[in-house]
N, C-alpha and C positions, 0 to 999 in steps of 0.2 A: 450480314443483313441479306434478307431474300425479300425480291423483290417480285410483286404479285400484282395482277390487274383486276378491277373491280366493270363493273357496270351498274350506273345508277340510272333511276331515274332523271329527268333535267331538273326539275324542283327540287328535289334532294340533292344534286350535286351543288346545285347552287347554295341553300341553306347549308350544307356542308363550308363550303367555301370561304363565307361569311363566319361560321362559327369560328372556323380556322384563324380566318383573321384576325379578328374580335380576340382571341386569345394569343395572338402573337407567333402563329407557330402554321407550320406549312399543315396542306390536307394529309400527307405521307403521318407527318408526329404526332397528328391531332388524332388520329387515326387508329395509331401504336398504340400513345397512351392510354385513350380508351380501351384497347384491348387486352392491355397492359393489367388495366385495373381493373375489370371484367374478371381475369382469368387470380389475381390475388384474390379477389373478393370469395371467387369459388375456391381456390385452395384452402381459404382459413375455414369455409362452412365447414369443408371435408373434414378436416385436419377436428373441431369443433363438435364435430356428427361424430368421430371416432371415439374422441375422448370420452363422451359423454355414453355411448355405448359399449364400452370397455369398462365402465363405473358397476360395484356389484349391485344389484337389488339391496334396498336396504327396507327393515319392517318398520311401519309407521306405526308409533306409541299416539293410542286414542286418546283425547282426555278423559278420566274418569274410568279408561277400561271402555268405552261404546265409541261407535262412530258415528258425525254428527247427518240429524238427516236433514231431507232434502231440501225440506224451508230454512232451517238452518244455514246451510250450505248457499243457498240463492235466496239469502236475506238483503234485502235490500232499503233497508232502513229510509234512507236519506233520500229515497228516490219514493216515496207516497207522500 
């Protein structure tokens, strides 16, 4: 563990504080965790982002042979 010093505001340390408590856990782990699950959140985008551009182009089969247009497309039946 590497230990680092922040500077807050005083209303934010306080509500910091508080949430800490409130969840059972010091400001140091309340802290972690968040940054914890912050930095997963962004590895699965990445990981997510890769995959899906690494995917080939595939050709879209129209119905009928035409593509549909633009009323078509933003029909919005249900909503007049």
């Amino acid at each position: 563990m590497k230990n680092i010093t922040i500077t807050l505001p005083e209303d934010v340390a306080r509500w910091l504080r508080v949430k800490a408590a409130e969840d059972d856990r010091s400001v140091s782990r309340w802290i972690c965790e968040l940054l914890e699950r912050t930095r997963r959140r962004e590895d699965d985008y990445e990981v997510a982002m890769k995959r899906y551009l690494a995917r080939k182009p595939r050709k879209i089969d129209w119905p009928e042979g035409r593509r549909p247009t633009r009323e078509e497309l933003y029909d919005r039946s249900g909503l007049r």
